[in-house]
C-alpha positions in Angstrom: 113.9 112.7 108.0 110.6 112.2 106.3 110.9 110.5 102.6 108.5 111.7 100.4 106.1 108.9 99.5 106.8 107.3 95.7 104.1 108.2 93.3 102.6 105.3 92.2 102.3 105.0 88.3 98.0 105.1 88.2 96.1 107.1 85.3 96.6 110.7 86.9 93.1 111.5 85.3 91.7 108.7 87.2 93.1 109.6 90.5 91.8 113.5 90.4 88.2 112.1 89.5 88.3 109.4 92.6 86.4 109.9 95.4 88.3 108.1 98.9 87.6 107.8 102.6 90.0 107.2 105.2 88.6 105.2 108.2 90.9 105.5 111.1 91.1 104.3 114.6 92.5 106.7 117.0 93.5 103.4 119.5 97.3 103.6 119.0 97.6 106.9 117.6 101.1 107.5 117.3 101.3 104.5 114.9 97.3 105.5 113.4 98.5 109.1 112.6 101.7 107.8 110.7 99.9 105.6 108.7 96.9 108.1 108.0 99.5 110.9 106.7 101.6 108.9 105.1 98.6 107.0 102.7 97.1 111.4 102.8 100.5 112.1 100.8 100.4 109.3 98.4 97.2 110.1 97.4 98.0 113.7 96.8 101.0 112.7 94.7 99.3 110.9 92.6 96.5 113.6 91.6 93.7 113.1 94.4 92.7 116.4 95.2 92.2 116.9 99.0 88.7 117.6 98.5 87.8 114.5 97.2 88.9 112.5 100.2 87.0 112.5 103.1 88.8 111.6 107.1 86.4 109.7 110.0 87.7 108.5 112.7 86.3 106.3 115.3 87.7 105.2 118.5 89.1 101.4 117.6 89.7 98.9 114.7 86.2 96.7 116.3 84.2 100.1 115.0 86.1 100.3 111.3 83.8 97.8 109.5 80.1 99.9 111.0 81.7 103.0 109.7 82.9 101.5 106.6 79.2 100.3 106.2 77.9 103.8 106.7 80.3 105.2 104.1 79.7 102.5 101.9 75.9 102.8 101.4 76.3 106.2 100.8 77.8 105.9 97.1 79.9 108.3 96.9 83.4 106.9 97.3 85.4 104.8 94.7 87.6 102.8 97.8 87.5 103.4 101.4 90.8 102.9 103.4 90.6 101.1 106.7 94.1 102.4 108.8 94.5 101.1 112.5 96.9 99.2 114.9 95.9 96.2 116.9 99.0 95.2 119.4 98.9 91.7 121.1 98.7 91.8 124.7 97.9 89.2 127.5 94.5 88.1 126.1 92.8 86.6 123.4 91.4 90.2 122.5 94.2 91.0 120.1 92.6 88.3 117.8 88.8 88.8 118.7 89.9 92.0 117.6 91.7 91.8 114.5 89.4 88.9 113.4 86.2 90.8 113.6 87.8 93.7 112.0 89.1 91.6 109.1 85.6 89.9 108.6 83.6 93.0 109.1 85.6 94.8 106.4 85.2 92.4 103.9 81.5 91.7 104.7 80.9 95.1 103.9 83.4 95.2 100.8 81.6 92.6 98.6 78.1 93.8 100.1 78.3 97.1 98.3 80.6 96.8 95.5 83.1 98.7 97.2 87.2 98.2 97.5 88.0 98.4 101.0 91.8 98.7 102.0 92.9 96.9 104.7 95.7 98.2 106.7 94.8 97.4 109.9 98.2 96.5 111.8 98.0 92.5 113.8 101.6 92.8 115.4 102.5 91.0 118.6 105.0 93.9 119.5 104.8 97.9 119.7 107.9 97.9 118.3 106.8 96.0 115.2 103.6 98.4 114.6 105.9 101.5 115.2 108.3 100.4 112.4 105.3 99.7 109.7 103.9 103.0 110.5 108.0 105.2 110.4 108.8 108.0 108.6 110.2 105.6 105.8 108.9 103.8 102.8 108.3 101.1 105.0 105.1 102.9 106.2 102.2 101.0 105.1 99.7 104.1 104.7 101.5 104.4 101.4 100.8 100.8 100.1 97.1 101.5 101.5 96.7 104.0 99.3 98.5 102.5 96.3 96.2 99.4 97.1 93.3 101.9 96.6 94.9 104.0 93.2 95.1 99.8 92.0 92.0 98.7 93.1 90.0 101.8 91.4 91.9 101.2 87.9 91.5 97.4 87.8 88.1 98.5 88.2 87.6 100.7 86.2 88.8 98.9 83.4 85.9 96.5 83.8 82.9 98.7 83.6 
């Protein structure tokens, strides 16, 4: 059974004039898509209208931070939201992986003045990934896009 996502206590106003992207990798997508729909309803229930946030994907979490860069210089979105699941296997690529990702993200976050979420699963097991991205309030799409709804207030309050 699906619980319907909390809505977050944000200037309603605020969120229905708020412009988002979603970035999301489709490596892992059983876990991607949970996270993705679940940070899609939170953002409607607080007053984002579904035309004022735009979906990309692209095909793993090393390719978030180009696309995030592309978005970004646009100027057109108040915070961008970075979804994805990196799993540990039997090489060093799980951290080469998340690392970059991480880096790359904020690199492009303090380059153009932009928020970027970060909710890009590091888990050593599937197990662990699949429980972060349930059907539950455990599912971290939600506190991606309550990190955005945040970010774009504190923000605002400083202009």
């Amino acid at each position: 059974m699906r619980t319907k996502p909390a809505t977050p206590p944000f200037p309603r106003a605020l969120a229905a004039r708020s412009r988002f992207a979603i970035i999301r990798a489709e490596f892992n997508p059983e876990i991607t898509t949970s996270l993705e729909q679940a940070c899609l309803a939170t953002l409607r229930a607080a007053g984002v209208p579904d035309a004022r946030i735009d979906r990309v994907t692209v095909p793993g979490c090393f390719e978030i931070p180009l696309m995030a860069q592309r978005l970004a210089k646009r100027r057109r979105y108040d915070a961008l939201i970075a979804l994805g699941a990196v799993i540990r296997g039997d090489t060093y690529h799980f951290e080469l992986v998340a690392n970059e990702c991480a880096r790359g993200i904020m690199d492009v976050s303090l380059r153009h003045d932009v928020p970027i979420i970060f909710e890009v699963l590091a888990v050593y097991r599937r197990k662990d990934a699949l429980r972060r991205a349930g059907t539950n309030r455990m599912n971290k799409g939600i506190e991606a896009a309550g990190a955005a709804l945040a970010a774009i207030t504190s923000l605002a309050s400083i202009k």
